[in-house]
PDB file with SEQRES, HELIX, SHEET and CRYST1 records, atoms N, CA, C and O in Angstrom:
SEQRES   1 A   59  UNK UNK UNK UNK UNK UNK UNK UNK UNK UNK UNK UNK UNK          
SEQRES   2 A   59  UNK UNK UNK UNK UNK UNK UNK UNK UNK UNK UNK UNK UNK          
SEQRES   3 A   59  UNK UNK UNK UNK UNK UNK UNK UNK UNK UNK UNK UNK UNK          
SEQRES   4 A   59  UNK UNK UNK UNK UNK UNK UNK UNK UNK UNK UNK UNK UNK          
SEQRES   5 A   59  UNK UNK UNK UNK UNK UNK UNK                                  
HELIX    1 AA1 UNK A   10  UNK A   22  1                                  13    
HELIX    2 AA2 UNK A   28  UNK A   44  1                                  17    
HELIX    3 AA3 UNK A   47  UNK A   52  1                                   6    
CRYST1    1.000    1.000    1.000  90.00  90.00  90.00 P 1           1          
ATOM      1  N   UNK A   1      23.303  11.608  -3.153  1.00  0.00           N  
ATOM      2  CA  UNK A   1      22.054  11.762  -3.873  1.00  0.00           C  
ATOM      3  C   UNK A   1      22.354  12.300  -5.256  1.00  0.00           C  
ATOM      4  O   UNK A   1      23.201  13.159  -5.503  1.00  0.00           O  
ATOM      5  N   UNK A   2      21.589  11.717  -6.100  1.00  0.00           N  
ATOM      6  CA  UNK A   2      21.539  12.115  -7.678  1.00  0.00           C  
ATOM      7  C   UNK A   2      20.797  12.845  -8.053  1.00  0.00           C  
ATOM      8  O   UNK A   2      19.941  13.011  -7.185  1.00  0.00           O  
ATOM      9  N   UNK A   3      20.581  13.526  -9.066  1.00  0.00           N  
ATOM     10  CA  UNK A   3      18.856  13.362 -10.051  1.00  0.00           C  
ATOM     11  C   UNK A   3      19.088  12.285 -10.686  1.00  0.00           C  
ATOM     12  O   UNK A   3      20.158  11.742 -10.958  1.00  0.00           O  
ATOM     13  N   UNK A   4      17.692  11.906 -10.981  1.00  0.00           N  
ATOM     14  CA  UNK A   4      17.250  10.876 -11.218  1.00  0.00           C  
ATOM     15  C   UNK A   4      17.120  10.945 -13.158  1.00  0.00           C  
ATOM     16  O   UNK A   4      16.212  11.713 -13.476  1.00  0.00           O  
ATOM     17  N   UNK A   5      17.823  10.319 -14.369  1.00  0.00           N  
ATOM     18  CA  UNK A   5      17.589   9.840 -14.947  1.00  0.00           C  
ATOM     19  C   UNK A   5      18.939  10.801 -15.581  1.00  0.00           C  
ATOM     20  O   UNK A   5      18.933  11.420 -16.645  1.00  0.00           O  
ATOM     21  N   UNK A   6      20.034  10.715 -14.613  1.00  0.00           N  
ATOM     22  CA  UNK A   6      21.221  11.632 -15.095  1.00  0.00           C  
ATOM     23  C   UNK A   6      22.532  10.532 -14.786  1.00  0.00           C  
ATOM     24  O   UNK A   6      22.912  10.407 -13.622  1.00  0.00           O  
ATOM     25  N   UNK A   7      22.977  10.005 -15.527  1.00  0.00           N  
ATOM     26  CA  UNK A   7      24.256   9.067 -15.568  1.00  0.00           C  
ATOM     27  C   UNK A   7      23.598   7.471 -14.919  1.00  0.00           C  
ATOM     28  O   UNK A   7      24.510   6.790 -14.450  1.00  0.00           O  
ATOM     29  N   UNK A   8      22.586   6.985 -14.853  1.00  0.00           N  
ATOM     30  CA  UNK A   8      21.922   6.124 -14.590  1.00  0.00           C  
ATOM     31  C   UNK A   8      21.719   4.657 -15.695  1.00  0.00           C  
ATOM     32  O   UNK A   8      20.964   4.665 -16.667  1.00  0.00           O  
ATOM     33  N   UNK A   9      22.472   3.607 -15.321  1.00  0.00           N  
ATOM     34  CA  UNK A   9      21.872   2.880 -16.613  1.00  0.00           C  
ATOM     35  C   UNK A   9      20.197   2.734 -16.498  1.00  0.00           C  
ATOM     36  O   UNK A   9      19.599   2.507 -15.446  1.00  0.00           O  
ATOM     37  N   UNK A  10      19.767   2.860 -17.415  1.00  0.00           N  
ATOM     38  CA  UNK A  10      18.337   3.394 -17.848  1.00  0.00           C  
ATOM     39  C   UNK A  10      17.617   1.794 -17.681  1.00  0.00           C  
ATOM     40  O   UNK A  10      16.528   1.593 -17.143  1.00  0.00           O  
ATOM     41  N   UNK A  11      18.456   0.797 -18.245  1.00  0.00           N  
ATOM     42  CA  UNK A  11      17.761  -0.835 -18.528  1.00  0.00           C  
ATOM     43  C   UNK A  11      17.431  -1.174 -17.224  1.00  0.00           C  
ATOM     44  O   UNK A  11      16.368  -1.735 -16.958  1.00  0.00           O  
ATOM     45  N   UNK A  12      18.629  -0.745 -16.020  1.00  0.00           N  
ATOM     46  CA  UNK A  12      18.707  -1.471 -15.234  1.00  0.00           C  
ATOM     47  C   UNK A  12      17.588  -0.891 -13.865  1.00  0.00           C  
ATOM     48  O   UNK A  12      16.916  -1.431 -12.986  1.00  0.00           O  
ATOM     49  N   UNK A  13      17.936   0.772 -14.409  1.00  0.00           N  
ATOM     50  CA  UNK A  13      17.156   1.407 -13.407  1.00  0.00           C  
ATOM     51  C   UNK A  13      15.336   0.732 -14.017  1.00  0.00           C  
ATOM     52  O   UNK A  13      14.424   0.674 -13.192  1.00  0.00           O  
ATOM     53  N   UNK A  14      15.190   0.455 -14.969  1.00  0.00           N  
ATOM     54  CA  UNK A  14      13.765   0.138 -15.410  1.00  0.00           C  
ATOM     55  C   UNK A  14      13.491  -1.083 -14.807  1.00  0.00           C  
ATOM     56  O   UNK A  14      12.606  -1.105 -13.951  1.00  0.00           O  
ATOM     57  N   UNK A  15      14.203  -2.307 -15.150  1.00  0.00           N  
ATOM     58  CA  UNK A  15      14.270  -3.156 -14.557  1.00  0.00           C  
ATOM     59  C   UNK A  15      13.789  -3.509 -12.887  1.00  0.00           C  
ATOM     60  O   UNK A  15      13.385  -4.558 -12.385  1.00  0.00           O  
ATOM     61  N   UNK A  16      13.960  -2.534 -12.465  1.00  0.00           N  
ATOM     62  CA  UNK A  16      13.836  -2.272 -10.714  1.00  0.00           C  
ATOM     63  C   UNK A  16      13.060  -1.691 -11.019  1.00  0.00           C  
ATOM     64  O   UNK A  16      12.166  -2.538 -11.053  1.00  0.00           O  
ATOM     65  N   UNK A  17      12.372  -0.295 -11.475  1.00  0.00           N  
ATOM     66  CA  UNK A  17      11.205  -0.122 -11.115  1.00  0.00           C  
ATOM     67  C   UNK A  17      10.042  -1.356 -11.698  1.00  0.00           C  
ATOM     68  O   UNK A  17       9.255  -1.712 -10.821  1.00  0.00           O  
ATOM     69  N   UNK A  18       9.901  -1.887 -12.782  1.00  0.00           N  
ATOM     70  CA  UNK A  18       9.170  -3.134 -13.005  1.00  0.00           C  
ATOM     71  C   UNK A  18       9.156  -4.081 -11.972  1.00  0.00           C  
ATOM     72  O   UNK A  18       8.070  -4.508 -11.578  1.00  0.00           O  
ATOM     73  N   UNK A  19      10.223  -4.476 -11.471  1.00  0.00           N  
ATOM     74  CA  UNK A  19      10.384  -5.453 -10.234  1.00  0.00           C  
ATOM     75  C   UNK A  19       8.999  -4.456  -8.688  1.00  0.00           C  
ATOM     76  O   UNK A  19       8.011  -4.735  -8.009  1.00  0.00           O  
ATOM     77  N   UNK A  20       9.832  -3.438  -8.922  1.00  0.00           N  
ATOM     78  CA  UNK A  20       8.496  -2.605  -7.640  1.00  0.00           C  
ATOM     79  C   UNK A  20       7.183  -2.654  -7.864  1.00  0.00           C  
ATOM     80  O   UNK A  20       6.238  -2.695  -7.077  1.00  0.00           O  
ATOM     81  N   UNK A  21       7.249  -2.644  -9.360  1.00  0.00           N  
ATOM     82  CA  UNK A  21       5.383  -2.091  -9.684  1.00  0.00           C  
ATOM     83  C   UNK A  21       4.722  -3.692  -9.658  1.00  0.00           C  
ATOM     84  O   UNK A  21       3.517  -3.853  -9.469  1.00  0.00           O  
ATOM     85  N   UNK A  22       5.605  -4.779  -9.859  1.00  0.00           N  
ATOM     86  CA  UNK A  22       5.272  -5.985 -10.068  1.00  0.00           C  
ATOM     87  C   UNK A  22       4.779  -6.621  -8.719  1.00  0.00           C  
ATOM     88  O   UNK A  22       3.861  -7.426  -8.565  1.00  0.00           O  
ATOM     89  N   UNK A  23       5.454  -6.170  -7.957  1.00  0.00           N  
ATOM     90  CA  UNK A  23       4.889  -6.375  -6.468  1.00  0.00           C  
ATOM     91  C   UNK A  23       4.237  -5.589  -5.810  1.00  0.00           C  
ATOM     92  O   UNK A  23       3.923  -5.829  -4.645  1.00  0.00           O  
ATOM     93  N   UNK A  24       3.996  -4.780  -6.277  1.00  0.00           N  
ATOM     94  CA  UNK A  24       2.758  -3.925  -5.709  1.00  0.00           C  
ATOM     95  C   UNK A  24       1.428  -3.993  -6.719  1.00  0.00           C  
ATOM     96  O   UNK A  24       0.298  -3.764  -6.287  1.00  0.00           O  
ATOM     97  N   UNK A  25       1.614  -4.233  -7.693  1.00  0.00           N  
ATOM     98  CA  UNK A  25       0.317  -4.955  -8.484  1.00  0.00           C  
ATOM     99  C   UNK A  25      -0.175  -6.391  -9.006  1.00  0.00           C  
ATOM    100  O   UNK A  25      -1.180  -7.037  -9.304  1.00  0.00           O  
ATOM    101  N   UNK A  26       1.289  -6.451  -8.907  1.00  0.00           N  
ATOM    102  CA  UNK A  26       0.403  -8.670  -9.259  1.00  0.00           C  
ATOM    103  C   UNK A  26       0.555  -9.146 -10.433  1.00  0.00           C  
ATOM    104  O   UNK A  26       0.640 -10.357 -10.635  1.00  0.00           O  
ATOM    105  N   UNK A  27       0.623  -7.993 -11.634  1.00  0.00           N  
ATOM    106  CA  UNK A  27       0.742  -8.410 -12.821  1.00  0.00           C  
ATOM    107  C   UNK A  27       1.464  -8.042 -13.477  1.00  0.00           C  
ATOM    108  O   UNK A  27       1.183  -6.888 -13.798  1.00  0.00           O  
ATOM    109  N   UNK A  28       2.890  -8.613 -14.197  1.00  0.00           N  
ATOM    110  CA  UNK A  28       3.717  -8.119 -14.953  1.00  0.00           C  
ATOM    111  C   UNK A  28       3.008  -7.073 -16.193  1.00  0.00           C  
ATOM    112  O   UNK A  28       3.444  -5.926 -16.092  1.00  0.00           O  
ATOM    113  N   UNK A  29       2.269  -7.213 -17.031  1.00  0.00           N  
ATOM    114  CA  UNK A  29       1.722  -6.153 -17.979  1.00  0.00           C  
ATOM    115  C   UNK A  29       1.289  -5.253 -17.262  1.00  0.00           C  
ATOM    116  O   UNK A  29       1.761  -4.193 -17.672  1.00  0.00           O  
ATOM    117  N   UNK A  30       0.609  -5.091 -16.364  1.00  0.00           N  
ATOM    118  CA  UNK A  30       0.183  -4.117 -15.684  1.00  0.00           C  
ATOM    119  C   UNK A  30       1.795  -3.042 -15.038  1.00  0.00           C  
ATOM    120  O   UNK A  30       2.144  -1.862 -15.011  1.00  0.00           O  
ATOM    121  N   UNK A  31       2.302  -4.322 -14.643  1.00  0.00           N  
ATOM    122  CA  UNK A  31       3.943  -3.090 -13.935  1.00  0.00           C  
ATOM    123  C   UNK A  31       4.926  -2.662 -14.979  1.00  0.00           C  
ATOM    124  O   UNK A  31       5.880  -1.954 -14.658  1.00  0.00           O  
ATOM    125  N   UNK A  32       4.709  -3.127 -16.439  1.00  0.00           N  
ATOM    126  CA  UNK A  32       5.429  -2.978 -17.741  1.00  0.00           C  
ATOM    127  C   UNK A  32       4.828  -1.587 -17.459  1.00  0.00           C  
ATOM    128  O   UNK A  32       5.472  -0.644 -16.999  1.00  0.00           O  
ATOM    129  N   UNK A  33       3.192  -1.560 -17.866  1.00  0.00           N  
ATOM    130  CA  UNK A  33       2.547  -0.515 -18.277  1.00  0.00           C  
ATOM    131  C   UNK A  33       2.358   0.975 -17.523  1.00  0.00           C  
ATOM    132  O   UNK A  33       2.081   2.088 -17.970  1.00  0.00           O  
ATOM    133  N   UNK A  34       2.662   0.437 -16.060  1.00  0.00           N  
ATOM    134  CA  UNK A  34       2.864   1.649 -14.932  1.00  0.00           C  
ATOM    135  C   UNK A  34       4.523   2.225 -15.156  1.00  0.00           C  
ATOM    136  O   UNK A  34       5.124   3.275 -14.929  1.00  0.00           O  
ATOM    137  N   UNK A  35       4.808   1.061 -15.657  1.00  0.00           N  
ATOM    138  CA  UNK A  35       6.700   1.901 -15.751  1.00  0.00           C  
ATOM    139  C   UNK A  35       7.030   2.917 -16.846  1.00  0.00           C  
ATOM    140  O   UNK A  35       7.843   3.837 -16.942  1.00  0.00           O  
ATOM    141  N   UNK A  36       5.713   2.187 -17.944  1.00  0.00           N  
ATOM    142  CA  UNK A  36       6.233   2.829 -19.301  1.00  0.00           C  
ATOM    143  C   UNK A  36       5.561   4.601 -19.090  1.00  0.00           C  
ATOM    144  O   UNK A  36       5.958   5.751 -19.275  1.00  0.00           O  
ATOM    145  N   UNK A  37       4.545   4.018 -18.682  1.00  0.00           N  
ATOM    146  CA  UNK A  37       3.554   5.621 -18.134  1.00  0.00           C  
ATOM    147  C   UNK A  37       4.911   6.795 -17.375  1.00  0.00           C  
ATOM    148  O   UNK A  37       5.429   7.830 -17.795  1.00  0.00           O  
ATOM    149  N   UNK A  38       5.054   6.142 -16.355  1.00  0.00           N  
ATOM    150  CA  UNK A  38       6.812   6.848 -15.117  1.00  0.00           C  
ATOM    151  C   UNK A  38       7.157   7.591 -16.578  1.00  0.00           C  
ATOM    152  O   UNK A  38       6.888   8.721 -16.986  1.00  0.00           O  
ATOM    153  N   UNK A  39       7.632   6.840 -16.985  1.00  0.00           N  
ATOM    154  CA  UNK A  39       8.705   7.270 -18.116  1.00  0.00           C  
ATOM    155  C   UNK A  39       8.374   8.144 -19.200  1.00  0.00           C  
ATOM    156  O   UNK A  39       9.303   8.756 -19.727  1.00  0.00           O  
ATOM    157  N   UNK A  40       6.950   8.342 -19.715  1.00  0.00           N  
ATOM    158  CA  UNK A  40       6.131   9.361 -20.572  1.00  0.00           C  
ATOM    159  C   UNK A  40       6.620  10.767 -19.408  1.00  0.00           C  
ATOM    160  O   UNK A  40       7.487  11.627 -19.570  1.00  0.00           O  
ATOM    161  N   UNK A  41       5.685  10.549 -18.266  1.00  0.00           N  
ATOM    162  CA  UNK A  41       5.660  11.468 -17.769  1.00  0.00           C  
ATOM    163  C   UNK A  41       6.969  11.975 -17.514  1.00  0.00           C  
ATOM    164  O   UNK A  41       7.156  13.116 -17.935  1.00  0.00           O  
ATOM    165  N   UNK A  42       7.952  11.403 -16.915  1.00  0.00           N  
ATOM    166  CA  UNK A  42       9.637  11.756 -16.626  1.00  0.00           C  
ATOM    167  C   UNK A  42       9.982  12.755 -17.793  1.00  0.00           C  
ATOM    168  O   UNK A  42      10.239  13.956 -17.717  1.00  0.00           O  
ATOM    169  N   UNK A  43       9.911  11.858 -18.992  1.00  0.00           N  
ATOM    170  CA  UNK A  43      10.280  12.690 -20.381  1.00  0.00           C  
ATOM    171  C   UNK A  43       9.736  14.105 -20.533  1.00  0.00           C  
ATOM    172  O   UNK A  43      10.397  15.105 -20.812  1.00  0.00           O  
ATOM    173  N   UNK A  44       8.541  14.037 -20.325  1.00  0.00           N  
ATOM    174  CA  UNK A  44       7.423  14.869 -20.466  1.00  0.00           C  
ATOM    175  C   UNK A  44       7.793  16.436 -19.535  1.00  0.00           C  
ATOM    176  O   UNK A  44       7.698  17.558 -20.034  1.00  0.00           O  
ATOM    177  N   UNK A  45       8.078  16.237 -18.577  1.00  0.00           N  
ATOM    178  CA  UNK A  45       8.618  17.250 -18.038  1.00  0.00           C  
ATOM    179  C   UNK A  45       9.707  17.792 -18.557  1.00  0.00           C  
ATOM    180  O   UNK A  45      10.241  16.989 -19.321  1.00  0.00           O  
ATOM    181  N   UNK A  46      10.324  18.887 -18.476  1.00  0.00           N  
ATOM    182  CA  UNK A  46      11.403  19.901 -18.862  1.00  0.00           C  
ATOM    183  C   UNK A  46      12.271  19.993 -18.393  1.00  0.00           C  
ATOM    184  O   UNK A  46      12.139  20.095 -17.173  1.00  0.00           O  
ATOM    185  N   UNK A  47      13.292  20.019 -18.761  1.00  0.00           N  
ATOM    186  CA  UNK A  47      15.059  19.444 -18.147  1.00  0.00           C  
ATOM    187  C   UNK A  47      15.052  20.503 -17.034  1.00  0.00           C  
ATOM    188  O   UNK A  47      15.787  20.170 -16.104  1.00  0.00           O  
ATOM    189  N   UNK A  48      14.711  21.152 -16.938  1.00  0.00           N  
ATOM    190  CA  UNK A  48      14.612  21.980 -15.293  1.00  0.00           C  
ATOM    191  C   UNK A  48      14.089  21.658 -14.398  1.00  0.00           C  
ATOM    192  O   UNK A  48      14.462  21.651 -13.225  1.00  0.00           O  
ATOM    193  N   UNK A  49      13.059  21.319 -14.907  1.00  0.00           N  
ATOM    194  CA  UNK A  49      11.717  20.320 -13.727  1.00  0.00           C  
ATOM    195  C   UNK A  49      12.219  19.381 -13.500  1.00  0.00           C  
ATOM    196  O   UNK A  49      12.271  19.167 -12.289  1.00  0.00           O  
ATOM    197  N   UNK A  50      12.888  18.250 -14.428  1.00  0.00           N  
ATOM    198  CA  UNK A  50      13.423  16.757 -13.607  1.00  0.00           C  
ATOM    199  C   UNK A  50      14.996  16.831 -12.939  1.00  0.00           C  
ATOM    200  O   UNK A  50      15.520  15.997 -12.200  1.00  0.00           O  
ATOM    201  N   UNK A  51      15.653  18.296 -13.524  1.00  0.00           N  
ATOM    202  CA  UNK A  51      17.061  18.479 -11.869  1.00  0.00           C  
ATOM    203  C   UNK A  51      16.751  18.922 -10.964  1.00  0.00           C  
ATOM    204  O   UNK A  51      17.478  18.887  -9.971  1.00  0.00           O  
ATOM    205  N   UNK A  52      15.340  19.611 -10.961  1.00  0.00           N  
ATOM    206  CA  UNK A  52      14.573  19.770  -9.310  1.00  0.00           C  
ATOM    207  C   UNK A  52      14.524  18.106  -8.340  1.00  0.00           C  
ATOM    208  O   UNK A  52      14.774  17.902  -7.152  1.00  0.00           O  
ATOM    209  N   UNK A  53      14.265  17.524  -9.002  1.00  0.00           N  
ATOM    210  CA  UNK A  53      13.821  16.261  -8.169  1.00  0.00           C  
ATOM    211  C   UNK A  53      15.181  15.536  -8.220  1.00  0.00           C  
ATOM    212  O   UNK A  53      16.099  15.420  -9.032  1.00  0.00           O  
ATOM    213  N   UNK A  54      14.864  15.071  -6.892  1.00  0.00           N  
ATOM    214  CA  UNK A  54      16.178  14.374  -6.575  1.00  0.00           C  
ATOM    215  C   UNK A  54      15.812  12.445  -6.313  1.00  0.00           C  
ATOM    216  O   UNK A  54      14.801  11.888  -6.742  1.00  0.00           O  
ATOM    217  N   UNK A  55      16.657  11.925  -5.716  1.00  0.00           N  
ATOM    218  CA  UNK A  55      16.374  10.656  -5.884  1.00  0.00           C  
ATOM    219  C   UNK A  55      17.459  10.037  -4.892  1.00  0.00           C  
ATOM    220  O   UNK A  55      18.636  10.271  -5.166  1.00  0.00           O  
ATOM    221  N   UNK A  56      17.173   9.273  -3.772  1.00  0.00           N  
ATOM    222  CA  UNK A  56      18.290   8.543  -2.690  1.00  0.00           C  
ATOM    223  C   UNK A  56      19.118   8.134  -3.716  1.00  0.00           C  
ATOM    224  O   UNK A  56      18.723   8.223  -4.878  1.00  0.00           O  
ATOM    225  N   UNK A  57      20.432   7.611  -3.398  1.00  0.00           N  
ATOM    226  CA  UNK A  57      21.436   6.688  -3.814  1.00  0.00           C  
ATOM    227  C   UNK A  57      21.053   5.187  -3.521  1.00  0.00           C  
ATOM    228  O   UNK A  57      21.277   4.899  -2.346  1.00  0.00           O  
ATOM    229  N   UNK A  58      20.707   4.494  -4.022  1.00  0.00           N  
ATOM    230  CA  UNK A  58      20.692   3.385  -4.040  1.00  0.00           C  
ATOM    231  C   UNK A  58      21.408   2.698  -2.841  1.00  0.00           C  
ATOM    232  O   UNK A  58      22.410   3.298  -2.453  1.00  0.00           O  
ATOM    233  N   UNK A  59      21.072   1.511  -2.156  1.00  0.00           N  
ATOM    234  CA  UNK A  59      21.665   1.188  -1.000  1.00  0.00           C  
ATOM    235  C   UNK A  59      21.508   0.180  -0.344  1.00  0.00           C  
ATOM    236  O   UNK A  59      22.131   0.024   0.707  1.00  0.00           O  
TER     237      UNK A  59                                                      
END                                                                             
C-alpha cells in the first residue's frame, strides 16, 4: 500500500480514474469533470491530510 498521489504517474493514474467515472456516469465530460473536481480537492488538502490516506496497490 501507498499514499496516494506520492511516486505515482499522475497521467496514467488520471487516466483510470476517468475510465471509472466514465462508467459510472455515461459521459466522458461529465467523468473529465468529476476527475478534475478529485484533484481540486486532493490538492486542496494539506500534505499531512493526504499521507493520512492510504490507497490499495494496484492489482
Amino acid at each position: 500500500m501507498g499514499t496516494v498521489g506520492t511516486g505515482v504517474d499522475q497521467a496514467a493514474e488520471r487516466g483510470r480514474l476517468i475510465n471509472v467515472a466514465y462508467r459510472l456516469l455515461g459521459s466522458l465530460t461529465e467523468a473529465e469533470d468529476a476527475v478534475q473536481d478529485a484533484y481540486a480537492r486532493w490538492y486542496g488538502l494539506s500534505r499531512s491530510r493526504r499521507e493520512e490516506i492510504f490507497s490499495p496497490a494496484p492489482g
